[in-house]
N, C-alpha and C positions, 0 to 999 in steps of 0.2 A: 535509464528509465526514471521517470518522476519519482513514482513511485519509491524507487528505493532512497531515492535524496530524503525523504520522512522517515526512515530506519534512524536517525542520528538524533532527530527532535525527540522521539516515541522512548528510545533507547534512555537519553537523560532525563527523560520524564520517571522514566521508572528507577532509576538510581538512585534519585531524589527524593522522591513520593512513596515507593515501593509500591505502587502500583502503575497499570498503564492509565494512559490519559484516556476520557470518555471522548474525544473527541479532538477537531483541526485547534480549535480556541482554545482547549485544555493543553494542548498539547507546544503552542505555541507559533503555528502556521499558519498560512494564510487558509482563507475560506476554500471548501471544495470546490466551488466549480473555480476557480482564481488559478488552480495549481494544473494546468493544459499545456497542453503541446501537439505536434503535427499528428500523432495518432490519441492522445486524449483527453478526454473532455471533463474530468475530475478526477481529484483523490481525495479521499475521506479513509480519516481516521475513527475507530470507533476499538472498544474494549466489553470483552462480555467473560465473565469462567475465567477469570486467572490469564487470558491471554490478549495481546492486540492485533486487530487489523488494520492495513494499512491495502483498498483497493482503488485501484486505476478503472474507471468507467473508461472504456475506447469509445470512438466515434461513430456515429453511423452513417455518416455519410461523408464521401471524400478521401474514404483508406480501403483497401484492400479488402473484398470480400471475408478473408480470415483473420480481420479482426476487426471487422464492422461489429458493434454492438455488445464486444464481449468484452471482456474483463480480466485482469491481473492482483490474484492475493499474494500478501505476506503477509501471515502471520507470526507473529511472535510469541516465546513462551518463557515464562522466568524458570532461570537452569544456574540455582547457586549463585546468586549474583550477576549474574549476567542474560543475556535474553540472545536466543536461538530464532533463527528465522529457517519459515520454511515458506515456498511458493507455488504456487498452481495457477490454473490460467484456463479458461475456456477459448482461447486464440489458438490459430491453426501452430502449431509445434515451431514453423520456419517462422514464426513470429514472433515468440519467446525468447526472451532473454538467455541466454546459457542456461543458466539456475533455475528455471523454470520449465526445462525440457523432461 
């Protein structure tokens, strides 16, 4: 998943900074809509409350009714040094990553 290739940027931004990055340029990645692939069409980084997201906009046209239009989070939380991730997803279930079932 794209998506989770930005866990690693987001992750050492916050080791560094002690906090999450506001964003793809803060954080050191390419532009959102730059970061695609055959089901999507951006990932954007953004930080609000102590945590970061990191979503996949899917495509709407050209994939699969269940996951036309929908989306994949990961958010992350600072946990003692370290950042915990957790995922959710408006895409049909058989479209989900494992971790995001």
């Amino acid at each position: 998943v794209l998506a989770d290739g930005q866990k690693g940027a987001v992750t050492e931004y916050y080791a560094d900074k002690g906090e999450f990055p506001a964003n793809n340029t803060s954080a050191g990645v390419a532009d959102a809509t730059d970061i695609k692939g055959k089901y999507v069409q951006s990932v954007t980084i953004a930080a609000a409350s102590g945590t970061a997201t990191i979503t996949a906009a899917l495509k709407a046209s050209g994939v699969a009714t269940g996951v036309k239009s929908k989306n994949l989070v990961l958010t992350g939380t600072a946990n003692n040094g370290s950042t915990g991730w957790t995922c959710s997803s408006s895409a049909d279930a058989k479209y989900r990553p494992a971790a995001c079932r």
